[in-house]
N, C-alpha and C positions, 0 to 999 in steps of 0.2 A: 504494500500500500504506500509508503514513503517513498519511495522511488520508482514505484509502476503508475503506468496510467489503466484509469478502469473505464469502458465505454458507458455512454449513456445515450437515450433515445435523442437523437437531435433538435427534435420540437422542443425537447429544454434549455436550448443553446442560448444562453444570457441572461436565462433565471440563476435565481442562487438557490442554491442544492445542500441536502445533508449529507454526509458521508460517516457510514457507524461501520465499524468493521471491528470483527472480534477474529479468533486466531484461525479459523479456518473460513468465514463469508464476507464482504466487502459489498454492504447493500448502499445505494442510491434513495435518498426520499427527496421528494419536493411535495412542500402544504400535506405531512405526513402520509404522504401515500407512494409506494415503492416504486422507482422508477426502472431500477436498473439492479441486480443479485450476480454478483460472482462470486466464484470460488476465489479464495485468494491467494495469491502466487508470492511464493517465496522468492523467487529469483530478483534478479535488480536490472530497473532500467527496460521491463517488457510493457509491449502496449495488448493490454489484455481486451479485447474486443469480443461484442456479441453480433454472430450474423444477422439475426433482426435488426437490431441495430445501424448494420450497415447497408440492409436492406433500405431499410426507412430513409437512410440520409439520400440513395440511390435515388428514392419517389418525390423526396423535396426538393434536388437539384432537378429533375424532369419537371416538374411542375414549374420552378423557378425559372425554367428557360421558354419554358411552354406559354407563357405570362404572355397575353397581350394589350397592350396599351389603347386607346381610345380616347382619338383624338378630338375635343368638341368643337366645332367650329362655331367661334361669336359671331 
């Protein structure tokens, strides 16, 4: 946990988040409700990631590009 990164769903990207983690779980809360459970990794310096997770960021960069504008004319 101190030196790993733990993924989280990206629809939470620039809220502030809880981080509790005990000697084997490293959960995720925002507004007490679980965001994000990993197991926790001993090693140092891993980025621990969930493929949902990476899934979901995949659907928000489509969307975000997919976005179209609408221009009004005065």
């Amino acid at each position: 946990m101190f030196s790993n990164d733990y993924s989280v769903d990206p629809s939470f990207i620039g809220r502030i988040v809880d981080v509790i983690a005990d000697l084997d779980t490293v959960r995720v809360t925002h507004e007490a409700v679980i965001n994000a459970t990993h197991v926790r990794a001993w090693a140092w310096h891993l980025a621990v990631t969930d493929p949902v997770h990476v899934a979901r960021a995949a659907v928000i960069r489509l969307d975000f590009r997919t976005q179209r504008c609408v221009v009004l004319n005065r």
